[in-house]
N, C-alpha and C positions, 0 to 999 in steps of 0.2 A: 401265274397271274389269276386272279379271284376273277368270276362270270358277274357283272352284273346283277344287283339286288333284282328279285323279283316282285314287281309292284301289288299291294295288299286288295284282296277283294272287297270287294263288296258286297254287304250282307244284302240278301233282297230284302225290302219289307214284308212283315206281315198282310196277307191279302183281310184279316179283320180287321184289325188296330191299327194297320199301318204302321207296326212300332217295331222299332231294329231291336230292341232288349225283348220281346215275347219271341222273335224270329230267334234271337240267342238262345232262350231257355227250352223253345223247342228241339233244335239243335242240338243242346246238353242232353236232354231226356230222349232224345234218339236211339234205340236199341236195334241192331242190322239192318241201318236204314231203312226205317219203317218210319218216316219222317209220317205221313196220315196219322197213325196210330199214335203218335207224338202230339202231333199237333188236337186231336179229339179230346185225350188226357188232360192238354194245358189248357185249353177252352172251357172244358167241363169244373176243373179247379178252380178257372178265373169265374165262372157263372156262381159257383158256389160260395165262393169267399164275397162276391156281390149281394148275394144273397142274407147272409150273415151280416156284413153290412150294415144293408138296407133294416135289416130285423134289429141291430141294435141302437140305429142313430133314432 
């Protein structure tokens, strides 16, 4: 007889965005759980591509 499904987590939010999809991509980009280092890189990309942005509208 099969155990019981194990009920699905929950992602935290992001403590900037508050956004469960930026908490996912940090996650992807995670290497040896260095989830800091992860999350510095995706910040720095999102400030960037804002940048651009702002420069071309």
């Amino acid at each position: 007889m099969r155990s019981k499904k194990t009920p699905t987590k929950k992602i935290q939010l992001d403590p900037i965005y508050g956004s469960e999809l930026v908490s996912k991509i940090i996650n992807g980009c995670m290497l040896e759980g260095k989830k800091s280092v992860a999350a510095k890189q995706i910040y720095t990309a999102i400030d960037i591509i804002a940048e651009n942005q702002a420069k071309t509208a």
